[in-house]
SELO-736994 format. One record per residue (C-alpha): residue number from 1; x, y, z. Coordinates in steps of 0.05 Angstrom, whole numbers, plus 32768, in hexadecimal, padded with zeros to 4 digits. Layout:
N
[NUM [X Y Z]]
...
This chain:
52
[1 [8000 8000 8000]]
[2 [803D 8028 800B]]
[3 [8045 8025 7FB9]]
[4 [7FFD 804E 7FB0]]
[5 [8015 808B 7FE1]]
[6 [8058 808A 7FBE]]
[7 [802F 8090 7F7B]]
[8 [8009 80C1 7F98]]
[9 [8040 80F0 7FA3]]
[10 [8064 80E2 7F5F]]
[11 [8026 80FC 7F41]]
[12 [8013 8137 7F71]]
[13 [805A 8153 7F61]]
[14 [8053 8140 7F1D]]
[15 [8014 816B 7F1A]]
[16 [8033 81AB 7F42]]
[17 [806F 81AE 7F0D]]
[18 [803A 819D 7ED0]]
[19 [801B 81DC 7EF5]]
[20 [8052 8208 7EFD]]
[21 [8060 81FC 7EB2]]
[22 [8023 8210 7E98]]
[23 [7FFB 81CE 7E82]]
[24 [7FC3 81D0 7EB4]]
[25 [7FA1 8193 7E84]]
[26 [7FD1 8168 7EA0]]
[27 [7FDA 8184 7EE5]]
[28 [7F90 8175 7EED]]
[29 [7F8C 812E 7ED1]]
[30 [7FCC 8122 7F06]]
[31 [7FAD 8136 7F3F]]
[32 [7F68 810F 7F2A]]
[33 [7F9B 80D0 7F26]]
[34 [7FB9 80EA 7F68]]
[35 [7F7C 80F7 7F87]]
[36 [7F5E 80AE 7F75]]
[37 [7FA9 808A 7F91]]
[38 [7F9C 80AC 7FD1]]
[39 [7F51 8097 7FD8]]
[40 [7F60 804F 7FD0]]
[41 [7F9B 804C 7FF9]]
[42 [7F66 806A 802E]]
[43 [7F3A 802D 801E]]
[44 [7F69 7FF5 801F]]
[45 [7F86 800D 8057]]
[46 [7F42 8015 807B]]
[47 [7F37 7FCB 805D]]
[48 [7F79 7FB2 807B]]
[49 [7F6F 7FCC 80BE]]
[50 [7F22 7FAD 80C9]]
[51 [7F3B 7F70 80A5]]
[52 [7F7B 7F5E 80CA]]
């Protein structure tokens, strides 16, 4: 689960130096992608702790 956070970050800095640059298009989809990595690492971890 420690992979999604990781992947999380790669693409929240990806999208703050896509918006620096100027391409907002793909600052936005980053942070969607971002945005989605984070919520399921929420669930699986939620998952993992009733389940364990």
């Amino acid at each position: 689960m420690a992979d999604l956070i990781g992947l999380a970050v790669v693409f929240l800095i990806l999208a703050l130096i896509a918006y620096v640059l100027g391409a907002q298009g793909i600052a936005g989809f980053s942070m969607e992608i971002a945005k989605w990595l984070v919520i399921i690492f929420i669930v699986l971890a939620i998952i993992t702790f009733f389940f364990r």
